[in-house]
C-alpha positions in Angstrom: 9.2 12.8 -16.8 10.6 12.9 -13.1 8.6 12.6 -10.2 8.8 16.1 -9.2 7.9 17.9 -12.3 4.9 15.5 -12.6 3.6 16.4 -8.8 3.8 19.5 -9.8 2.1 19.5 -12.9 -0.8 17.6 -11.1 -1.5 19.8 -8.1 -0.7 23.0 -10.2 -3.6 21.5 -12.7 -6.0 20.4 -10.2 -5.9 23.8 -8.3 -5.9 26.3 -11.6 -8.6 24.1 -12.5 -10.7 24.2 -9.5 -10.2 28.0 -8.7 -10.8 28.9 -12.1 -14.0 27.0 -11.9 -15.0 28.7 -8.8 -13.9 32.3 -10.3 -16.1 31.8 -13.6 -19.3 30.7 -11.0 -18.8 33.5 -8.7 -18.7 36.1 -11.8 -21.4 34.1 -13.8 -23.7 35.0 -10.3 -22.3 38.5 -9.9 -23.1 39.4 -13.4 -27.0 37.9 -13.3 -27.4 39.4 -10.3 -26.2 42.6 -11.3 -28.4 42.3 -14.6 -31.9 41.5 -12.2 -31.0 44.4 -9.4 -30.5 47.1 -12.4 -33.5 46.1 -14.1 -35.7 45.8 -10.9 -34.4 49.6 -10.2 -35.3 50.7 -14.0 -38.6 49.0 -13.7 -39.1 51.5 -10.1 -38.2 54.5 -11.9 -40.6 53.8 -15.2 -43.4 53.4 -12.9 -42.6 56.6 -10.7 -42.1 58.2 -13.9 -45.3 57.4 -15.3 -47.3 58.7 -12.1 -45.4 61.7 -12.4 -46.1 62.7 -15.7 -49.6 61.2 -16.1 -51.3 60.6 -12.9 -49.7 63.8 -11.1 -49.4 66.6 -13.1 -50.5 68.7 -10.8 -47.8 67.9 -8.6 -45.1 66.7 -10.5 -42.3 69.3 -10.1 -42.8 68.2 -5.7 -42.6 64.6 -7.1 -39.6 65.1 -9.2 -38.2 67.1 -6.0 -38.8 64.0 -3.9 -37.6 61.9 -6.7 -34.2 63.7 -6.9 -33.3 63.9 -3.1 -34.3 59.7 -2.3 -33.8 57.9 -5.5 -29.7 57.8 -6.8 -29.9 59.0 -10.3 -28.6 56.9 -12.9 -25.9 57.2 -15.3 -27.6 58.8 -18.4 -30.9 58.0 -17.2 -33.4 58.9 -20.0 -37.6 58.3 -19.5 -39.9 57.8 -22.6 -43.9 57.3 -22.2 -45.2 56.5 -26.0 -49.2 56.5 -26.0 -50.4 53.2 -28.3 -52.7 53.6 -30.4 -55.3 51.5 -32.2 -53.1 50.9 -35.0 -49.6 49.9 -33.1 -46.7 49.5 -35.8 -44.0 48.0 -33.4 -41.5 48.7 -36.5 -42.1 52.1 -36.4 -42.0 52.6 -33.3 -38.7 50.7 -32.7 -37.1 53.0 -35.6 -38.3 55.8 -34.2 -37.8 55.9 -30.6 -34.3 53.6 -31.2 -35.7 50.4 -29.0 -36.0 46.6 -29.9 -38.9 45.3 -32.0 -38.9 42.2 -29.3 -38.8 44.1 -26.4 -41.9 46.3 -27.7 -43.7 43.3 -28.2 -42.9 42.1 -24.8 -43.7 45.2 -23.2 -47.7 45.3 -24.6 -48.1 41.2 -24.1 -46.3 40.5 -20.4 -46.8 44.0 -19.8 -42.9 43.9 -18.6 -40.1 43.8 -21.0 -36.2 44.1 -20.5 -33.1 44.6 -23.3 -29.6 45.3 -22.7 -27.8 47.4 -25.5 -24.0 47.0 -24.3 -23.9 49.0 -21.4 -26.9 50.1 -21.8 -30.0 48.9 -20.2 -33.4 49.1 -21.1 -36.8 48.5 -19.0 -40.1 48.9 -20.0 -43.8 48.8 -18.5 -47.5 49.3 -19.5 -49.3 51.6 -17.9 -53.0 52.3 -17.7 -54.5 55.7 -17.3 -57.7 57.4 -17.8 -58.8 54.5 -20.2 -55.9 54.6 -22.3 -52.5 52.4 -22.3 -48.9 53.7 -22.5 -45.3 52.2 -23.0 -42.8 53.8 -20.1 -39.5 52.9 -20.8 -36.5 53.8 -18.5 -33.0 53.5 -20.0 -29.3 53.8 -18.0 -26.2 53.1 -18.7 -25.1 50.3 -15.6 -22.8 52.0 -14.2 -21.7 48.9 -11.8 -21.5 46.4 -14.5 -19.4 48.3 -16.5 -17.0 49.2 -13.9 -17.1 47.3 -10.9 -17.8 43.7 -12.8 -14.2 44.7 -14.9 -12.9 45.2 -11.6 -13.7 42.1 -10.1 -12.7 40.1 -13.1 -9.4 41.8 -12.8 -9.4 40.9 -9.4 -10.4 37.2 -9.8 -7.8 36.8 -13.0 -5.0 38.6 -10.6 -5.7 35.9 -7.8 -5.8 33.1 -10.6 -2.3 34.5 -11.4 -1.2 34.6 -7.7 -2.6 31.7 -6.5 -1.2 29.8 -9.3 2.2 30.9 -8.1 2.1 30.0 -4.7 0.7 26.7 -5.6 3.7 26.5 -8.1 6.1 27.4 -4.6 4.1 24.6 -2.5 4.1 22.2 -4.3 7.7 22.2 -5.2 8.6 22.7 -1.9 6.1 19.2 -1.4 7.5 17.1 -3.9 11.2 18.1 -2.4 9.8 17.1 0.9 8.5 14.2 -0.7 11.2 13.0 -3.3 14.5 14.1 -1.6 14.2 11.3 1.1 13.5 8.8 -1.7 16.4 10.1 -3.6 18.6 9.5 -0.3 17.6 6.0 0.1 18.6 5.4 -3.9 22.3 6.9 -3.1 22.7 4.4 0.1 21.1 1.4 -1.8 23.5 2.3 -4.7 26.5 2.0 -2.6 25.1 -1.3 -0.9 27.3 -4.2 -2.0 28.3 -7.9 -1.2 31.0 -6.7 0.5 29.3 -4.8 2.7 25.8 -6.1 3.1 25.8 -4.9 6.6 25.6 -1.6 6.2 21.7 -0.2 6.7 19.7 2.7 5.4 19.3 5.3 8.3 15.8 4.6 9.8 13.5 8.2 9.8 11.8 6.5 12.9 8.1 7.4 12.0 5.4 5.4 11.0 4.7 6.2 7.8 5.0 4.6 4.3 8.5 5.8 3.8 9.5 4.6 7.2 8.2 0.7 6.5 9.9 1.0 3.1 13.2 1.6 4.8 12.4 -1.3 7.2 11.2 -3.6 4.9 14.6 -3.0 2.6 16.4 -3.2 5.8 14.8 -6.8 6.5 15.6 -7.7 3.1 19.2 -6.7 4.2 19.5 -9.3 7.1 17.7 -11.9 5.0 20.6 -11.4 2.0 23.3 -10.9 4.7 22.0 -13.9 6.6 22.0 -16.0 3.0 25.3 -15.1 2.4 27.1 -16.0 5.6 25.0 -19.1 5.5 26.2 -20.0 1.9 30.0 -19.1 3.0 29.1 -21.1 5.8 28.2 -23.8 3.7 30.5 -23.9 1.3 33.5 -23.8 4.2 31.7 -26.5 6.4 31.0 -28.8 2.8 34.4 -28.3 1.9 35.7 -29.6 5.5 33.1 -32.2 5.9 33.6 -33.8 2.4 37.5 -33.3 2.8 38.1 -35.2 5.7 37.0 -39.0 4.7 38.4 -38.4 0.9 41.9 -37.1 2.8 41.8 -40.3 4.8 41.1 -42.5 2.4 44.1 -41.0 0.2 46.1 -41.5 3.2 45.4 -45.1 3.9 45.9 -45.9 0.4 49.3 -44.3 0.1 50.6 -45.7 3.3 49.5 -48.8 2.7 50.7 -48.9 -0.9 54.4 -47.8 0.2 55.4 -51.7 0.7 54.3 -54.8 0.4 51.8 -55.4 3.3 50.4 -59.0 4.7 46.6 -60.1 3.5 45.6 -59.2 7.0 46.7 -55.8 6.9 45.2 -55.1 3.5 41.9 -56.1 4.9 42.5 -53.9 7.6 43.4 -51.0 5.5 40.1 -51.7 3.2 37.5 -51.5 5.8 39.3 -48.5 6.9 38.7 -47.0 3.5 35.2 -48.7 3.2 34.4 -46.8 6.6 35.4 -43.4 5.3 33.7 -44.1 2.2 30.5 -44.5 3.9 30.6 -41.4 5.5 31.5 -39.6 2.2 29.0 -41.0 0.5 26.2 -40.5 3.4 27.1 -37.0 3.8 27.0 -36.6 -0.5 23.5 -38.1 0.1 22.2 -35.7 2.4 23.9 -32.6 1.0 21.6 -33.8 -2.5 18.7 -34.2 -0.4 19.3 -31.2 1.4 19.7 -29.2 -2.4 16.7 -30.7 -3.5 14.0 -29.7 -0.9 15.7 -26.2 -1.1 11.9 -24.6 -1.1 10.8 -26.0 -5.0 8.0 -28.3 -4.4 6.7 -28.3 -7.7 8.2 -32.2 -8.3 6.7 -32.8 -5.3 3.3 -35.4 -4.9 0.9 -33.4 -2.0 -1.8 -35.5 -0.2 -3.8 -35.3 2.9 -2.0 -36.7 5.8 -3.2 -37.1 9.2 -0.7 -35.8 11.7 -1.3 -38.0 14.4 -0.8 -41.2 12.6 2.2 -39.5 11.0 3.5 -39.1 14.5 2.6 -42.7 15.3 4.3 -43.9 12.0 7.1 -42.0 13.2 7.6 -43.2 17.2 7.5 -47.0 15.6 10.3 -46.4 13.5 12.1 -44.8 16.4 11.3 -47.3 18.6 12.7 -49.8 16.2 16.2 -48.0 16.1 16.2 -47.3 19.5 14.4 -49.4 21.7 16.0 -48.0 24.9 14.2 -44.7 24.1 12.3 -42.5 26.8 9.9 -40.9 24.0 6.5 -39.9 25.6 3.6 -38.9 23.3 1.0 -36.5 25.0 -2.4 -36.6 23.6 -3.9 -34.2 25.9 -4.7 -31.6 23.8 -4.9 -33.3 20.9 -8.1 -31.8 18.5 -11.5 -33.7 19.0 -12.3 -33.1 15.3 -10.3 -35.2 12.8 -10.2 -32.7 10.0 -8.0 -30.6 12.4 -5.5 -33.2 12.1 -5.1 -33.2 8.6 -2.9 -31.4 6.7 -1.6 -31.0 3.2 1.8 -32.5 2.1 3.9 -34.8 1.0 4.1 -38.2 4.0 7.7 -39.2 2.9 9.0 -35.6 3.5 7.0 -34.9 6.7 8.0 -38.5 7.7 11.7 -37.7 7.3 11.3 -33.9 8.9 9.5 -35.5 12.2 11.9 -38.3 12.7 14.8 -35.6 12.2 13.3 -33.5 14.9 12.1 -36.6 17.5 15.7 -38.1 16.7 17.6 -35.0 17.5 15.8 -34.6 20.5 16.4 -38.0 21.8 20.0 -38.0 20.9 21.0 -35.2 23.1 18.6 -35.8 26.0 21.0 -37.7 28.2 18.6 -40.6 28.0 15.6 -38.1 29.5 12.5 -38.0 28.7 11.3 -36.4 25.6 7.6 -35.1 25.3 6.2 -34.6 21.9 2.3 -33.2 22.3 -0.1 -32.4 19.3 -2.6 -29.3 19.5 -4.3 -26.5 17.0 -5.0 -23.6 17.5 -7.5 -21.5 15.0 -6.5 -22.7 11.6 -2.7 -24.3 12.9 -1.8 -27.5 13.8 1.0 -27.4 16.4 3.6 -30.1 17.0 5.8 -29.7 20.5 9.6 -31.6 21.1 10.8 -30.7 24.3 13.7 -32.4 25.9 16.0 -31.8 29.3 19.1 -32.6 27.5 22.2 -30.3 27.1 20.5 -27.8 25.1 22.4 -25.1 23.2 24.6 -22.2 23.8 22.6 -19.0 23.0 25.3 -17.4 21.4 25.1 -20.3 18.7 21.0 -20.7 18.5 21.4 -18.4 15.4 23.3 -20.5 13.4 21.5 -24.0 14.1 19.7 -24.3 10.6 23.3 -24.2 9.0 24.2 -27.2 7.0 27.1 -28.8 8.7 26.8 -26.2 11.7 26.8 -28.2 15.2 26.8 -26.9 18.7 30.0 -26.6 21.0 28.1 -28.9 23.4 27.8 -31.9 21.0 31.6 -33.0 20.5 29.9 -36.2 22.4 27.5 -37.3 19.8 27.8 -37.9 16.3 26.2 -36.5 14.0 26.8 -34.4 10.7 24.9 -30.9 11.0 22.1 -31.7 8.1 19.0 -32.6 10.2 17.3 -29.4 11.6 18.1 -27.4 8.4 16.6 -30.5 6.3 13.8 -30.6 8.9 13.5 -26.6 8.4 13.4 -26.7 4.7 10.9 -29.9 4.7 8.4 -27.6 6.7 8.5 -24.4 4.6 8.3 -26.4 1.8 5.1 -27.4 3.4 4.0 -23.8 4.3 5.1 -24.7 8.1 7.3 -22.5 10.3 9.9 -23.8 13.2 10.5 -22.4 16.3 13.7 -22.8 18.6 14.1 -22.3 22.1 16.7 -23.7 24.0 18.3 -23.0 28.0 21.7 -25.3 27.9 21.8 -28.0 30.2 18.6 -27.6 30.9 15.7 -27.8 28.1 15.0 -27.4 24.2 11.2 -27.0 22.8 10.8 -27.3 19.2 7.5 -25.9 17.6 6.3 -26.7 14.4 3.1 -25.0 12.8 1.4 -26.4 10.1 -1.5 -24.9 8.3 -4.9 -27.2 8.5 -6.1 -28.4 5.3 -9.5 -27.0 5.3 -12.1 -29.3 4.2 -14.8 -27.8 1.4 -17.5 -29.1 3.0 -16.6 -27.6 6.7 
């Protein structure tokens, strides 16, 4: 069933139901009240009639007078006063004078008793006089109950009827409101491809549900867009990278295969090769590497490591490879409480990320200093690379977590383009996020936040 025909069935079932819940209670009352008023009236008239006939004989044409002109007669209003007697047969009597056994009975024992004969209502009273007891009983036809009650369950089934159709109108012009927006967004989406993944739904520019539904599929947009030029990216950069050494290494070989060449020469023209085959086979490793922390951690062993030490671990090593190196470690705001240093992960992986990071840093510093500072904040453990080097263009930050992708700055310095997006996919694997700044020639800051492992006995 479509969406519009079912939120129209809904509020068109909700509303008969609750009007016509409301009708039947407001007729329901109507109708008792009516019933109580009429009989309250009959139960007036049998006692006036009663005075009238036995108490005031003398004056009971003046009575009747007054009777007449300040009491509304009733629709075939009849009066009956029926004397009892010793010996009271209530089945006679109700053959006789055409009234209910019941309501005779009720009459002499509650000394009030009431019937209703289709339109007809009945109301009856015993009355003492002179030391003997009579049954007055008043009977009219209810005029208002027979009329006006059909008139207002006309009226109340009429506005059933009507309101019904309005609700009908309303709540298809809701659900167009409602589902012709939606039905919008399915056409764009539809004819949202890979070959255009730049095109965007057209934002309503409120904040409502619809509105973060566009924006969220918008995001989802940039994220796909983003993946895509990064995997074109990647395969064109791969191809390139891994082209080069294997085209020199072909090239050697054939030139150096086209004659007969000295022992000295072959040696040359092997360590020639062996160099290019390094680099192939360095950049193989690290595009495998690079593959394999591609966010799946389930392979992965996860421990508690202590970030500090990690950092320690990871300033030796760089110290070792560089000795010359103008790393500073600030401890200044580092957490007083252990457990804020610790984090969950793997060390080898966090090892690698760090020294990527601290490395990079270093490497295109211009042999300034490099500050790398620990501090948490809340539940996030936050660890700070800044460096003065020659810092990247803005126009290329985007792109920096691109395998193979380096800066137009760095033809100076070797490198291959796999650090920071190893780095970046180390730390998500991890739960972390990375954040870049950079000013060129002048600074870069590197922020990495890592969720505390929160100890079950803090």
């Amino acid at each position: 069933m479509r969406t519009r025909i079912k939120i129209i069935l809904i509020l068109v079932t909700i509303f008969v139901t609750l009007i016509s819940g409301f009708s039947i209670f407001i007729y329901a009352l109507n109708s008792q009240y009516t019933f109580a008023d009429f009989y309250k009236r009959l139960e007036i008239r049998s006692y006036t009639s009663a005075k009238i006939e036995l108490d005031h004989k003398s004056t009971a044409d003046l009575i009747r007078e007054f009777k007449g002109e300040f009491l509304e007669p009733l629709l075939e209003e009849k009066h009956t006063i029926i004397p009892i007697k010793d010996s009271l047969n209530y089945s006679k009597l109700a053959t006789e004078f055409g009234f209910d056994r019941l309501f005779l009975e009720d009459v002499v024992t509650k000394e009030l008793g009431t019937f209703k004969d289709g339109s007809k209502f009945f109301c009856g009273i015993l009355y003492e006089f002179d030391g003997k007891s009579y049954i007055v009983v008043t009977s009219a036809v209810n005029y208002y109950y027979g009329h006006h009650m059909e008139y207002l369950r006309n009226l109340l089934i009429m506005s059933i009827i009507i309101s019904s159709i309005i609700i009908v109108l309303i709540a298809y012009w809701l659900s167009k409101k409602l589902i012709d927006p939606i039905k919008e967004i399915t056409v764009d989406m539809n004819n949202i491809s890979t070959e255009n993944l730049y095109v965007r739904l057209k934002s309503n520019k409120q904040e409502d549900e619809l509105g973060d539904l566009i924006r969220t599929f918008n995001n989802m947009l940039d994220r796909l867009e983003t993946s895509f030029e990064t995997q074109n990216n990647f395969i064109s950069n791969a191809s390139h990278e891994l082209n080069t050494p294997l085209t020199s290494i072909i090239g050697e070989a054939e030139v150096t295969l086209k004659r007969e060449r000295t022992a000295d020469e072959y040696v040359e023209t092997l360590q020639s090769i062996l160099i290019e085959a390094e680099k192939l086979d360095k950049k193989t490793k690290a595009l495998l590497f690079l593959a394999q922390t591609g966010f799946n951690g389930k392979a992965l062993k996860f421990e508690t490591v202590r970030l500090d030490q990690l950092i320690f671990d990871v300033l030796e090593t760089i110290n070792k490879i560089h000795a010359d190196n103008h790393v500073v470690l600030d401890l200044s705001k580092i957490p007083d409480n252990p457990e804020s240093l610790k984090v969950n992960g793997n060390e080898q992986l966090l090892h690698l990320a760090i020294t990527n990071l601290i490395s990079n840093a270093y490497k295109y510093s211009n042999n300034k200093e490099v500050v790398v500072s620990i501090d948490s904040k809340d539940d996030v453990l936050i660890i700070k690379v800044i460096d003065l080097g020659i810092g990247i263009p803005q126009n290329e930050i985007p792109y920096i977590f691109d395998p193979f992708f380096r800066a137009s700055n760095t033809g100076d310095f070797e490198g291959y383009g796999i650090g920071l997006p190893l780095a970046r996919n180390i730390i998500r694997l991890h739960g972390g996020k990375i954040l870049f700044s950079s000013l060129e020639n002048k600074r870069t800051e590197v922020i990495v936040e890592f969720p505390i492992k929160i100890n079950e006995e803090r």
